[in-house]
KEMIZA-976006 format. One record per atom (N, C-alpha, C): chain; atom name; residue in one letter; x, y negated, z. Coordinates in Angstrom, 3 decimals. Atoms other than C-alpha are relative to their C-alpha. Layout:
chain, name, resn, X, Y, Z
A, CA, A, X, Y, Z .
...
***
This chain:
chain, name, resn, X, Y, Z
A, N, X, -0.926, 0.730, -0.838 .
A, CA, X, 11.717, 2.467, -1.137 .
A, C, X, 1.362, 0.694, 0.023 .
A, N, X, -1.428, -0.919, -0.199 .
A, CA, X, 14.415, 5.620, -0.778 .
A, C, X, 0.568, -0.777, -1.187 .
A, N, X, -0.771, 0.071, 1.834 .
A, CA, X, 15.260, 4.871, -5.067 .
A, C, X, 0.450, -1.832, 0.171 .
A, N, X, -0.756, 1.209, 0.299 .
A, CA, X, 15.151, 1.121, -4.584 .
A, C, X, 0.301, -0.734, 1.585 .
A, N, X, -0.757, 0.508, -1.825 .
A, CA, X, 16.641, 0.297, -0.352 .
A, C, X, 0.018, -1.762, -0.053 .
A, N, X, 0.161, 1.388, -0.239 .
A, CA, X, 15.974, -3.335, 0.681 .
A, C, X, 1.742, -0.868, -0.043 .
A, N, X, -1.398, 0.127, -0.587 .
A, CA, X, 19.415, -5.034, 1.193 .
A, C, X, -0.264, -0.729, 1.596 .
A, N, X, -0.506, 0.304, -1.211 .
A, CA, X, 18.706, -6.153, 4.666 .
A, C, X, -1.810, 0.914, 0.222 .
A, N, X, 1.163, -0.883, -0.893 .
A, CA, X, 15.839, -4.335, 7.347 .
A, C, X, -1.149, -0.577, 0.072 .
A, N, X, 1.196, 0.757, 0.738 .
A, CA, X, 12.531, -5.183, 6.247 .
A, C, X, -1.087, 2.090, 1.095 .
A, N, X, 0.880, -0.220, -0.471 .
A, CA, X, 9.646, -3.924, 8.429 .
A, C, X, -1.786, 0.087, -0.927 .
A, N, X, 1.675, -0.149, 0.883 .
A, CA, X, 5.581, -2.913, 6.660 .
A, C, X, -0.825, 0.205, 0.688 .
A, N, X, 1.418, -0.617, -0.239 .
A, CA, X, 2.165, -2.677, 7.602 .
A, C, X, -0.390, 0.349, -0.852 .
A, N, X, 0.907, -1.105, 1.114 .
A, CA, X, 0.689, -0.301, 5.325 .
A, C, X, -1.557, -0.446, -0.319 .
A, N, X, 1.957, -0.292, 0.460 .
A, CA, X, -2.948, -0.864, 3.815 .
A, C, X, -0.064, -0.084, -1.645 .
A, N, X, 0.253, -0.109, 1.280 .
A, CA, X, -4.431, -0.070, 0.898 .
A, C, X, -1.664, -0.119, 0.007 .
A, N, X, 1.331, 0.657, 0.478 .
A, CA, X, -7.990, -1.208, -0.710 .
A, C, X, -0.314, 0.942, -1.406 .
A, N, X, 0.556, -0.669, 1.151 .
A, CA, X, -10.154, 0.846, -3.008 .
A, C, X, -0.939, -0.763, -0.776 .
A, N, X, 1.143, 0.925, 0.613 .
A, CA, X, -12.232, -2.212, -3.828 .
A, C, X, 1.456, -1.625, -0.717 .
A, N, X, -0.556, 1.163, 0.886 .
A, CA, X, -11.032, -5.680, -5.153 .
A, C, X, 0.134, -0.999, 0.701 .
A, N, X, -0.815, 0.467, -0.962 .
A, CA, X, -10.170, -6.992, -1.929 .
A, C, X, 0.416, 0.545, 1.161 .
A, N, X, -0.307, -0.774, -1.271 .
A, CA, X, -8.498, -6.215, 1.676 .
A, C, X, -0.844, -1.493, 1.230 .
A, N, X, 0.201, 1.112, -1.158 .
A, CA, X, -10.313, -7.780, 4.685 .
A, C, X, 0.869, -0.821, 1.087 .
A, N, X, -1.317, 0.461, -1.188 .
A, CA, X, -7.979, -10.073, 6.719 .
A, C, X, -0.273, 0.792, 1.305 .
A, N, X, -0.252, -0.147, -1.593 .
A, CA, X, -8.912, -8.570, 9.953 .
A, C, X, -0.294, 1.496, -0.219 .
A, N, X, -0.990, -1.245, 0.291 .
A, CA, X, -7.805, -4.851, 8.401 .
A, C, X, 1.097, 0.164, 0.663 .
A, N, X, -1.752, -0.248, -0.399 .
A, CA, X, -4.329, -5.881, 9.789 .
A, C, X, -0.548, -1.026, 1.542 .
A, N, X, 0.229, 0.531, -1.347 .
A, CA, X, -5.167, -6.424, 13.476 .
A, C, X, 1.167, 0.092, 0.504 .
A, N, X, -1.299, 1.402, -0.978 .
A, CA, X, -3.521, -8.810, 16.131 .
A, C, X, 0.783, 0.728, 0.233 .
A, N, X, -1.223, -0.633, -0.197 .
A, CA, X, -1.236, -6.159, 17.657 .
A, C, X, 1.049, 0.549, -0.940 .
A, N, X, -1.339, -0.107, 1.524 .
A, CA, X, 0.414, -5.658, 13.587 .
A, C, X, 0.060, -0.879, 0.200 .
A, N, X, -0.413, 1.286, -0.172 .
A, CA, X, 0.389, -8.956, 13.665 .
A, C, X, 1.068, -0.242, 0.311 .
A, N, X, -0.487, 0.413, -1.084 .
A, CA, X, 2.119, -9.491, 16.798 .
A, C, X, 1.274, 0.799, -0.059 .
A, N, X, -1.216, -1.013, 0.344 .
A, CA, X, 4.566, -6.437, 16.001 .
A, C, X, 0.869, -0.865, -0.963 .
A, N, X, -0.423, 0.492, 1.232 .
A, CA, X, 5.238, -8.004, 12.551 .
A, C, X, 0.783, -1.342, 0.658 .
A, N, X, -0.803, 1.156, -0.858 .
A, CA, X, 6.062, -11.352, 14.510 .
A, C, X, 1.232, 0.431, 0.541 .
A, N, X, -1.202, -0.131, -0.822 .
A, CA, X, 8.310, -9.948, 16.836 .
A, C, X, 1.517, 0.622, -0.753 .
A, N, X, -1.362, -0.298, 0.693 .
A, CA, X, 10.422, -7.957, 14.639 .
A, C, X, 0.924, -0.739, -1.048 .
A, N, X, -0.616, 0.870, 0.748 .
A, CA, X, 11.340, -10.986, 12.992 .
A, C, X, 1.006, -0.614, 0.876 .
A, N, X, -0.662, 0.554, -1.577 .
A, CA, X, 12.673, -12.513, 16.707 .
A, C, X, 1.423, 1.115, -0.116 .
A, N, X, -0.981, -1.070, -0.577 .
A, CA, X, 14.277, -9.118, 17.532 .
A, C, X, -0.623, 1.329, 0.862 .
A, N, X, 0.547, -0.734, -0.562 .
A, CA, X, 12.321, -5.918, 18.558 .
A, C, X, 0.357, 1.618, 0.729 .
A, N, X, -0.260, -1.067, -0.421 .
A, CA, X, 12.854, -3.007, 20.569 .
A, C, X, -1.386, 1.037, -0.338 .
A, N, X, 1.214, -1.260, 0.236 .
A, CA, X, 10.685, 0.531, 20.154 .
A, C, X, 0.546, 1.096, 0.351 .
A, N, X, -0.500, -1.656, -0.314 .
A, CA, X, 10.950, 3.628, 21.711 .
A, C, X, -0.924, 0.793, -1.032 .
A, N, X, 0.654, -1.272, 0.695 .
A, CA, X, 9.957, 6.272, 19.271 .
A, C, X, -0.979, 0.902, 0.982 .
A, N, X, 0.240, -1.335, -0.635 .
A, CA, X, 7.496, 8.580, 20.963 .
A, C, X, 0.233, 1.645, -0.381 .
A, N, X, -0.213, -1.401, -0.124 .
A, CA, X, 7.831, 12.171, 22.132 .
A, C, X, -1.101, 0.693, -0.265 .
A, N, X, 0.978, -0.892, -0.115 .
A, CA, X, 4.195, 13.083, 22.108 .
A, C, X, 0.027, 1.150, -1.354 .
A, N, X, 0.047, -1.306, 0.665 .
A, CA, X, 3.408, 16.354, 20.439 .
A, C, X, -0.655, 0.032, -1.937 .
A, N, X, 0.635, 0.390, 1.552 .
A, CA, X, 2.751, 16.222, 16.344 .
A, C, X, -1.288, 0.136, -0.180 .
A, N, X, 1.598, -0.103, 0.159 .
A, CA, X, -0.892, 16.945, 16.493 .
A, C, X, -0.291, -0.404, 1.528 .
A, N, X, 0.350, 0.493, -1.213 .
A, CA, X, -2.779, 14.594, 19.218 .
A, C, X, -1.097, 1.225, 0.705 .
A, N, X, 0.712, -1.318, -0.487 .
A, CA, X, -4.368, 16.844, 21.720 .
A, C, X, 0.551, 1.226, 0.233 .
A, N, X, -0.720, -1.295, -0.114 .
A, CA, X, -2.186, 19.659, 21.344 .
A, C, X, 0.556, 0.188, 1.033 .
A, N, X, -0.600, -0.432, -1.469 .
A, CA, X, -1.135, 21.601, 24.287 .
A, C, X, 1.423, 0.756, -0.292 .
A, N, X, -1.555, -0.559, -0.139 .
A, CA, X, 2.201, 23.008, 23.166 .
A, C, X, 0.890, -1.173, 0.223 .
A, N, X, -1.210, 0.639, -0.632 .
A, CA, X, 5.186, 21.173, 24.178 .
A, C, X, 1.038, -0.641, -1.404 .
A, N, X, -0.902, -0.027, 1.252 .
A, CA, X, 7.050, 20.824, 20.405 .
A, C, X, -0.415, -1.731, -0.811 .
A, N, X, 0.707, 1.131, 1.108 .
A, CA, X, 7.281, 17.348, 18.317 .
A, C, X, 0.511, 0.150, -1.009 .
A, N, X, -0.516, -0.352, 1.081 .
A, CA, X, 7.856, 16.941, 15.347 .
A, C, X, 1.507, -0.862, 0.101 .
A, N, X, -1.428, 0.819, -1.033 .
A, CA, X, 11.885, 15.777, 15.513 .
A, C, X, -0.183, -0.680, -1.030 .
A, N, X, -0.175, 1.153, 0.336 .
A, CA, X, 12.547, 12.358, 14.901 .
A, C, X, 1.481, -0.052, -0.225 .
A, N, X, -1.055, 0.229, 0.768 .
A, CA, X, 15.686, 10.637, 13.412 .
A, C, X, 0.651, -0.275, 1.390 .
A, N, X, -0.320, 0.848, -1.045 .
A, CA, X, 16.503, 8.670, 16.763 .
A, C, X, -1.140, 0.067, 1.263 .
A, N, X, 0.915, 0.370, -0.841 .
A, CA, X, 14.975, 7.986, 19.934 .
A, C, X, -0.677, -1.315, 0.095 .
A, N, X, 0.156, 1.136, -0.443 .
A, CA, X, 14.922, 4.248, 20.149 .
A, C, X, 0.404, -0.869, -1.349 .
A, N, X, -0.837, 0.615, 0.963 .
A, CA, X, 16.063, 1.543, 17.847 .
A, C, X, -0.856, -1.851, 0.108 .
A, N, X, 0.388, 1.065, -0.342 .
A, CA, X, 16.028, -2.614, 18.146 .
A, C, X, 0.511, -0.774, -1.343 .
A, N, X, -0.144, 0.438, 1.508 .
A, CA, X, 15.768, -4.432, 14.772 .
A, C, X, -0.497, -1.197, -0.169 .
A, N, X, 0.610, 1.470, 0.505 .
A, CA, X, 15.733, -8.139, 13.176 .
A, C, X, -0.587, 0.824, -1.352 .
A, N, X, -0.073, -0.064, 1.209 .
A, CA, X, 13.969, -7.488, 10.318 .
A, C, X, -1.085, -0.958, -1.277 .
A, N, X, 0.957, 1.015, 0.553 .
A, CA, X, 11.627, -9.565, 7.543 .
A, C, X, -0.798, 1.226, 0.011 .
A, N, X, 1.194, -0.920, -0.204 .
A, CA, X, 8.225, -8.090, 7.879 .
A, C, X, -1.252, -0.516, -1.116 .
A, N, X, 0.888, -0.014, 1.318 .
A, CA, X, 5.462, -7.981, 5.134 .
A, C, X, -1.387, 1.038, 0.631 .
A, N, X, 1.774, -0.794, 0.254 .
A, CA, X, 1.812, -6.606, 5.119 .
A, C, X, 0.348, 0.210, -1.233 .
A, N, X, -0.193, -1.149, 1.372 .
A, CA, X, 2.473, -4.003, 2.225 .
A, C, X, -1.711, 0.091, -0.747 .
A, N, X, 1.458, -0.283, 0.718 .
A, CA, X, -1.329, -4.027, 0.318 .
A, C, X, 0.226, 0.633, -1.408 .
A, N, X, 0.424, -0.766, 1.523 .
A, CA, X, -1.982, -1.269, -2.779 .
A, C, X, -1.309, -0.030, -0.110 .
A, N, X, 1.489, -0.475, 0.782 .
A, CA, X, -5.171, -1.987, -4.425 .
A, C, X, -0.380, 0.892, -0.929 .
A, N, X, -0.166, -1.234, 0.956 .
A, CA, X, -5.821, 1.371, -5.770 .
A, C, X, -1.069, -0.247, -1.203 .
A, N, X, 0.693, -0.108, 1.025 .
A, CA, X, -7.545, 1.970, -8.899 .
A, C, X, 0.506, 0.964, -0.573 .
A, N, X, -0.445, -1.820, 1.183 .
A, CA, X, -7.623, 5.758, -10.645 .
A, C, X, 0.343, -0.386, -1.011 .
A, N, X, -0.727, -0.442, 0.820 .
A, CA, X, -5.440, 6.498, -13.094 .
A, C, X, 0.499, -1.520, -0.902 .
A, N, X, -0.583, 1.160, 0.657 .
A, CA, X, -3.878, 2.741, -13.402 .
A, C, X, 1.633, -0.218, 0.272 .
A, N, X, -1.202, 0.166, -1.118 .
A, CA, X, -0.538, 1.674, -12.134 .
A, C, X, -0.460, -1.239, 1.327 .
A, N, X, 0.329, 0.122, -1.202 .
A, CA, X, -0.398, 1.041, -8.637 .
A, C, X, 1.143, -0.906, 0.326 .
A, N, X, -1.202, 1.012, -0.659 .
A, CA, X, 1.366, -2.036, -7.319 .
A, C, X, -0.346, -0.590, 1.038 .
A, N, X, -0.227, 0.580, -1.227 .
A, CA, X, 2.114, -2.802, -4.195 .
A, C, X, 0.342, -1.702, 0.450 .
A, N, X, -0.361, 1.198, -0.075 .
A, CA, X, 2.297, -6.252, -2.926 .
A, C, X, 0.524, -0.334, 1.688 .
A, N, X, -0.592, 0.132, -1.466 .
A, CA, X, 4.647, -7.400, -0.225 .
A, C, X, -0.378, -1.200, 0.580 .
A, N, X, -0.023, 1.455, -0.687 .
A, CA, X, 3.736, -10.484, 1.698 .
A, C, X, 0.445, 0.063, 1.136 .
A, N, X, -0.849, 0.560, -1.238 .
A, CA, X, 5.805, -12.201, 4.315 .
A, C, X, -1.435, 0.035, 1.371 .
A, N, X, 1.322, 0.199, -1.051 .
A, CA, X, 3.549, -12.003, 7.701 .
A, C, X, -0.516, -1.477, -0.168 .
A, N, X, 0.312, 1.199, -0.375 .
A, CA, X, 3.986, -15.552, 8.241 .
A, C, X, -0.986, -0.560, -1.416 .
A, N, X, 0.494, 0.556, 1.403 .
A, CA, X, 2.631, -16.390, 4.762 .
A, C, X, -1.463, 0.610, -0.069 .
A, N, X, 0.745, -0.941, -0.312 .
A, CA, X, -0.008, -13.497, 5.411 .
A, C, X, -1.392, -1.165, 0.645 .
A, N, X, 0.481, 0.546, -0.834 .
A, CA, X, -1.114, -15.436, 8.601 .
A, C, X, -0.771, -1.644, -0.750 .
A, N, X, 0.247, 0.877, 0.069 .
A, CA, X, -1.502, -18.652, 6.697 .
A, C, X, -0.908, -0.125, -0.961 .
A, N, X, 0.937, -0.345, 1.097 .
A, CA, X, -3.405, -17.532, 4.179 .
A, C, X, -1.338, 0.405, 0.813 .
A, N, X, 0.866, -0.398, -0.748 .
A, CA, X, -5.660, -15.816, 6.602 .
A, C, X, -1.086, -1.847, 0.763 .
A, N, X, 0.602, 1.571, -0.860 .
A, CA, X, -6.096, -19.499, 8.606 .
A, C, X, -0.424, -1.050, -0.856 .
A, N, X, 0.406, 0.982, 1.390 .
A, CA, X, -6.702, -21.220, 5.224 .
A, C, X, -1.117, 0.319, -0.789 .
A, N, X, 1.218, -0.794, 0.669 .
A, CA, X, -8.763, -19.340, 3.647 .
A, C, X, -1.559, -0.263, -0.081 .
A, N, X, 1.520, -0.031, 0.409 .
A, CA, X, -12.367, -19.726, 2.302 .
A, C, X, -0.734, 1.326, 0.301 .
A, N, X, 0.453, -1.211, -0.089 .
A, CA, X, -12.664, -16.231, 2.473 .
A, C, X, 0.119, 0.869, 1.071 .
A, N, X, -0.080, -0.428, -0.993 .
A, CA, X, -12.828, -13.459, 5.060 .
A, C, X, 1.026, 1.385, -0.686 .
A, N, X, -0.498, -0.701, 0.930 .
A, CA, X, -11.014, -11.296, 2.414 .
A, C, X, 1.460, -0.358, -1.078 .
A, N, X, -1.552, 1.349, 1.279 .
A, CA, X, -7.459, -12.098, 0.079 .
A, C, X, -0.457, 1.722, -1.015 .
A, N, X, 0.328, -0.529, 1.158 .
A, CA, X, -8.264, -10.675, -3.178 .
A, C, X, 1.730, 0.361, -0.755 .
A, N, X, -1.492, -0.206, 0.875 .
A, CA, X, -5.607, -9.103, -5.547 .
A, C, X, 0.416, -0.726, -0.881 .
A, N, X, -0.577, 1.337, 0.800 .
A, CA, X, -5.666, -11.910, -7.766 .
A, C, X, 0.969, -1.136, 1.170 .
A, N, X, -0.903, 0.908, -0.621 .
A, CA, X, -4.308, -14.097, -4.857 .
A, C, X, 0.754, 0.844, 0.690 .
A, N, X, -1.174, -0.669, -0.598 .
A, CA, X, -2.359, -11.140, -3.169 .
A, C, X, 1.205, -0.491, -1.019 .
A, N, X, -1.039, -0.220, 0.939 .
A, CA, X, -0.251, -11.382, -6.828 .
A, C, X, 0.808, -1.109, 0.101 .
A, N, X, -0.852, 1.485, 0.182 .
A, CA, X, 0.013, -15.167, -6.296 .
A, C, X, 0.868, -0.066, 1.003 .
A, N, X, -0.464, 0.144, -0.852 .
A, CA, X, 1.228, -14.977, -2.923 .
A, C, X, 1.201, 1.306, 0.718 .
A, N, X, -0.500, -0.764, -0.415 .
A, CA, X, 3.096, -12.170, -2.681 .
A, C, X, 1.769, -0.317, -0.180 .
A, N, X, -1.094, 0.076, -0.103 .
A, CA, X, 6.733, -12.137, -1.651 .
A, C, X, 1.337, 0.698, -1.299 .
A, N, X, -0.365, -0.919, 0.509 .
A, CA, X, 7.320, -9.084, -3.907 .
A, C, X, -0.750, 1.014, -0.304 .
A, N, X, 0.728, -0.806, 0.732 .
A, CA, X, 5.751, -6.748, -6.132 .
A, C, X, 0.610, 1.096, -0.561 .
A, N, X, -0.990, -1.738, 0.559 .
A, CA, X, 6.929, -2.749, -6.404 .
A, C, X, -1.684, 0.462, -0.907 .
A, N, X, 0.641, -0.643, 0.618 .
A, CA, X, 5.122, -0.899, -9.146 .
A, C, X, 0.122, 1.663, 0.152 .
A, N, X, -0.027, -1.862, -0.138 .
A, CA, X, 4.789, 2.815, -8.462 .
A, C, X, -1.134, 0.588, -1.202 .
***
């Protein structure tokens, strides 16, 4: 993402699959619901808590900002890994995500239809 920068603020849910599909309900309601909103207009306070949960010292790890409120297009990011292949990422739009999910035959979106449906495809 640093080498190739979006041109406008683009939001991810992260998952990745070691098999030959991702289960839709991997990316639970509150990504969802995140992913939604930061399309509206979202606020987020960064937390302060301490870099290791549990830890009793007082130190975090420092952040860029405290806060920050962002339109941005949002995507469920999926890498279906496979050793020693290339690894491509597939971006899908939430909303497109969601509709796929509500359409679906399956309880699963496979990487053959991630490729079809995907917004955008980075190769790493």
């Amino acid at each position: 993402m640093q080498e190739n920068p979006p041109e406008k603020s683009e939001v991810y849910e992260l998952k990745i699959s070691k098999g030959n599909s991702l289960p839709f309900n991997a990316v639970k309601e509150h990504q969802i619901k995140g992913l939604l909103e930061a399309e509206k207009g979202l606020f987020h306070k960064i937390s302060d808590s301490p870099i290791f949960h549990g830890n009793r010292m007082r130190f975090t790890k420092p952040k860029p900002f405290d806060c920050l409120f962002i339109f941005a297009i949002s995507y469920v990011a999926i890498l279906f890994y496979k050793p020693r292949k290339p690894k491509n990422i597939y971006l899908i739009k939430i909303k497109t995500f969601i509709t796929e999910k509500e359409n679906s035959n399956r309880k699963s979106l496979t990487e053959l239809r991630a490729k079809k449906i995907a917004d955008k495809i980075i190769t790493i």
